[in-house]
N, C-alpha and C positions, 0 to 999 in steps of 0.2 A: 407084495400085496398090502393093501393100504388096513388097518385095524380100526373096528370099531366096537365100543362097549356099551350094554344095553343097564343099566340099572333101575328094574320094575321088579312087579308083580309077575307070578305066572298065570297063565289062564289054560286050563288043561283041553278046552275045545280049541284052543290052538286060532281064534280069531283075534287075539289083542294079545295086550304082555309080552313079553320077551317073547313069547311065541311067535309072535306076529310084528316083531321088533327081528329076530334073526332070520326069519325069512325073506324080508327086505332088505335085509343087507345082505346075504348070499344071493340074493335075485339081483341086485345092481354091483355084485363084484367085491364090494369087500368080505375082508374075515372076521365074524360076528360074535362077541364073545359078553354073555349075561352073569350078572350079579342078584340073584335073589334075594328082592326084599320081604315080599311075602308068597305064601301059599293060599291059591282061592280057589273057589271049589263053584264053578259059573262055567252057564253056557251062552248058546242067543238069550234065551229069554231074561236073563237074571244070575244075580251073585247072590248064594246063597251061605256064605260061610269062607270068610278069611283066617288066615294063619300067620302071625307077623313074623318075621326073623328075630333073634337077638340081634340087638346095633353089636357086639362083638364077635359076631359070625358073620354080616355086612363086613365088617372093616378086614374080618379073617379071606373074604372073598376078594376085595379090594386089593390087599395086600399082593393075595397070590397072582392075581391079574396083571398089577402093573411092573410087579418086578420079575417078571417073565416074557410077558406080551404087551409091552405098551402101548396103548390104545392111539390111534390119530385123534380121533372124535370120542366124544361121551355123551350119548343120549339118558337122559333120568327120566322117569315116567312114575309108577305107582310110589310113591312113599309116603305110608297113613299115619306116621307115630312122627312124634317131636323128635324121640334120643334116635331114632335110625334118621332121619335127616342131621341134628349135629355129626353123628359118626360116618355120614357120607362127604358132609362138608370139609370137616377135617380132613378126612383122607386124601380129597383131589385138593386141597391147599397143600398138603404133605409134598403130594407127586408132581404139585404144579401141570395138573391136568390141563390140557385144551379144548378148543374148539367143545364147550359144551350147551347141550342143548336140552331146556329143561319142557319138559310137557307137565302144566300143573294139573295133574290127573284130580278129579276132585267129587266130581259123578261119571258112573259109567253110562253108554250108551241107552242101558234098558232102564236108567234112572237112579240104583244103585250109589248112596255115597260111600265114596272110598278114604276120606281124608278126615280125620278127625280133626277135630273144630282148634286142638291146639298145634296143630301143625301147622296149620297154615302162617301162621305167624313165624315158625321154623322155616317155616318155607320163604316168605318174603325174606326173613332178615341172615339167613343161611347159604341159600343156594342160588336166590334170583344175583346176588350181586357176581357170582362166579359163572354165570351165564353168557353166554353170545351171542344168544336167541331165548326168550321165553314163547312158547307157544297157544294162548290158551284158545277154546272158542268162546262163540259169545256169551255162556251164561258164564263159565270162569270168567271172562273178562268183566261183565258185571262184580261181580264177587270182588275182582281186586281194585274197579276204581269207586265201586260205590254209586252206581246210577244203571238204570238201564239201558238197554242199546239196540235202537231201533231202527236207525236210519244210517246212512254212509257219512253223515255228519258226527252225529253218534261214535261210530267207530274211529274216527279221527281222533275225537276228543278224548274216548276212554283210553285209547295207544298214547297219548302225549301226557293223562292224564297218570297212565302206569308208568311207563318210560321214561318219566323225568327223575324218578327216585332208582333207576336201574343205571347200571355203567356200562349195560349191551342192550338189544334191539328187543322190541316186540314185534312178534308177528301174530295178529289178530286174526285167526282162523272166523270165515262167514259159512260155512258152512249149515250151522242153522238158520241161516236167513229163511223165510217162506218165497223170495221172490229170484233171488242167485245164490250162487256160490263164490263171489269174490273174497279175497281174501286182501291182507292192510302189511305191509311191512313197515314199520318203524325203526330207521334206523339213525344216528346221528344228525337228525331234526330233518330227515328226508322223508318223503312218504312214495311206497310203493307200491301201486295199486295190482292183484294177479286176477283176470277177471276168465270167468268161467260161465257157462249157463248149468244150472241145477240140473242133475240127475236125475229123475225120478227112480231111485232103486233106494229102499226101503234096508236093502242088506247094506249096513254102515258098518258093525262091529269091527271096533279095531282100527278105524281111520285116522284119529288124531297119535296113537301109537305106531301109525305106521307112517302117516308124512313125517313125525318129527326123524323117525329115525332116518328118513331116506336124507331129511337136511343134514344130519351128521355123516351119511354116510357120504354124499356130495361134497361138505365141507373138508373131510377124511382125505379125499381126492384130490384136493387143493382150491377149488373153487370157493369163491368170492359168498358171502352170505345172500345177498339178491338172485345172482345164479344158483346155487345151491336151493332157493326156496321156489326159484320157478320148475327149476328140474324135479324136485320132491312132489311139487304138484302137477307137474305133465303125468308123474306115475302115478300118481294115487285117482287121478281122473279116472287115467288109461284101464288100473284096477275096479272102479267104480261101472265103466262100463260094459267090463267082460260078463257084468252078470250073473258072477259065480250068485247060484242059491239052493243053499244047504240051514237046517236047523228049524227048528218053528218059531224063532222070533228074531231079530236083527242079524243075521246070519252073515259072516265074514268076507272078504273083500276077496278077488282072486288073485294072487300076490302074484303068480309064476305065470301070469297070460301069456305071454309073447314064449313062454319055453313053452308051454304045453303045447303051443300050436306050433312049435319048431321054429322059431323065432328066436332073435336074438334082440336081449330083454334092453342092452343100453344103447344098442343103435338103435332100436324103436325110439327111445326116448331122445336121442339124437335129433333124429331126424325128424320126429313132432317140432321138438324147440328148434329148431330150425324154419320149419316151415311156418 
C-alpha cells in the first residue's frame, strides 16, 4: 500500500486539516499518516482560537514518521509560524522526502487568517523550493505575485509570474472565480488548463485541503503530476456534488460519496476520467 503524510493543522469539526487530509487518502486507497502542526478550535462558521506545536515536537513527529513508515508523497497544509516551517524544511531535506505537495494555507474558508505575516516569507524561501506542486487559490495567488487576478489572462501571468522563482510546478486553483471553476497547472513552461462548470454549493470547507492531498495521494500511486491533478479534481468535483450539508456555515465536502452509497470510490473516479 502506497503511504502518504499529511502535515497541517487539526480542525476538530473534522471538514478541513488533517481531518479532512486523512479521509481522502483512506477514500482513494492509500495509508494516510499526519504530523501535527497546530491545535484550532473551528467549526463551519469560523476559527476561533489556534494552538501552535513546538518546531521540536514537529520534528519529534517527523522523525518518528519517516523512520518507520516512509511516506511516498508529503502533503503540507496549515503552517502559521516561521521556526515550525524551518524545522519541517529541514527535516524532508534530512529524509530527502518526495513527491511534495505544498497548500499555502493562509486564510481559511470562513475568512479567518491562519499564517502569520512572517511566515510567509518561511514559506517562500523554505518549502515552496522543496515542492512539486504549490497549490494556492486565487486570493493566495494574488498575495504571492503581487497583483490581482481577474481574468484567464490574469491567471497565466500570476502562475508564470510565481513559478519562475520555484524549481516545481504551480497549480493555480479558480475555484473562487464568480464565473467557473477552472483551474491552471504550471508546469515546466507548459500550461494546463482543468476546466469545470461552478457549483453552486456553498458547503466548501476543506476543499483546497483536500484536492491538494488527493494530488499527493495520486502522485503516491505513481502518476505523472498533470494526471495526478486531473484525478484530484474529478474527486473533489465529484465531493462537491454529493451535496453533503451539515453545520451553520461552510459546512464540509462529502469525502466518502461513492462508499456511502456502496460504490467503489476509485473506479468512479476511473471511469469519470475516462469518460
Amino acid at each position: 500500500m502506497k503511504t502518504v503524510l499529511t502535515i497541517a493543522g487539526s480542525d476538530p469539526s473534522g471538514g478541513a486539516g488533517i481531518q479532512a487530509d486523512l479521509k481522502t487518502m483512506t477514500c482513494l486507497g492509500v495509508y494516510g499518516m499526519s504530523v501535527i502542526t497546530a491545535l484550532t478550535a473551528q467549526n463551519t462558521t469560523g476559527v476561533v482560537g489556534i494552538l501552535e506545536s513546538e518546531p521540536e515536537f514537529v520534528e519529534q513527529q517527523l522523525d518518528c514518521v519517516f523512520t518507520d513508515i516512509r511516506p511516498d508523497a508529503v502533503k503540507i497544509g496549515m503552517v502559521s509560524n516561521a521556526a515550525i516551517i524551518r524545522s519541517i524544511a529541514a527535516k524532508l531535506r534530512q529524509y530527502q522526502a518526495e513527491h511534495i505537495v505544498v497548500d499555502p494555507v493562509m486564510v481559511s474558508t470562513s475568512g479567518s487568517v491562519l499564517l502569520q505575516n512572517d511566515a510567509l516569507t518561511a514559506l517562500k524561501e523554505e518549502l515552496f523550493p522543496l515542492a512539486e506542486v504549490i497549490t494556492p487559490n486565487l486570493k493566495e495567488g494574488e498575495q504571492l505575485c503581487g497583483f490581482e487576478i481577474n481574468t484567464k489572462e490574469d491567471m497565466l501571468r500570476a502562475a508564470d509570474t510565481i513559478g519562475c522563482k520555484l524549481t516545481g510546478a504551480v497549480a493555480l486553483k479558480g475555484g473562487h472565480s464568480l464565473t467557473d471553476a477552472d483551474d491552471l497547472l504550471m508546469m515546466d513552461g507548459e500550461s494546463y488548463w482543468y476546466r469545470a462548470k461552478r457549483i453552486e454549493n456553498i458547503n466548501t470547507h476543506g476543499t483546497g485541503c483536500t484536492l491538494s492531498s488527493a494530488i499527493a495521494s495520486f502522485l503516491a500511486m505513481g502518476h505523472s503530476l498533470p494526471e495526478a491533478f486531473d484525478r484530484a479534481k474529478t474527486y473533489i468535483t465529484a465531493c462537491l456534488h454529493a451535496g453533503l450539508n451539515l453545520g451553520a456555515g461552510n459546512g464540509p465536502l462529502h469525502h466518502n460519496y461513492a462508499i456511502a452509497e456502496g460504490g467503489n470510490l476509485q473506479g468512479h473516479i476511473l471511469g469519470n476520467h475516462q469518460n
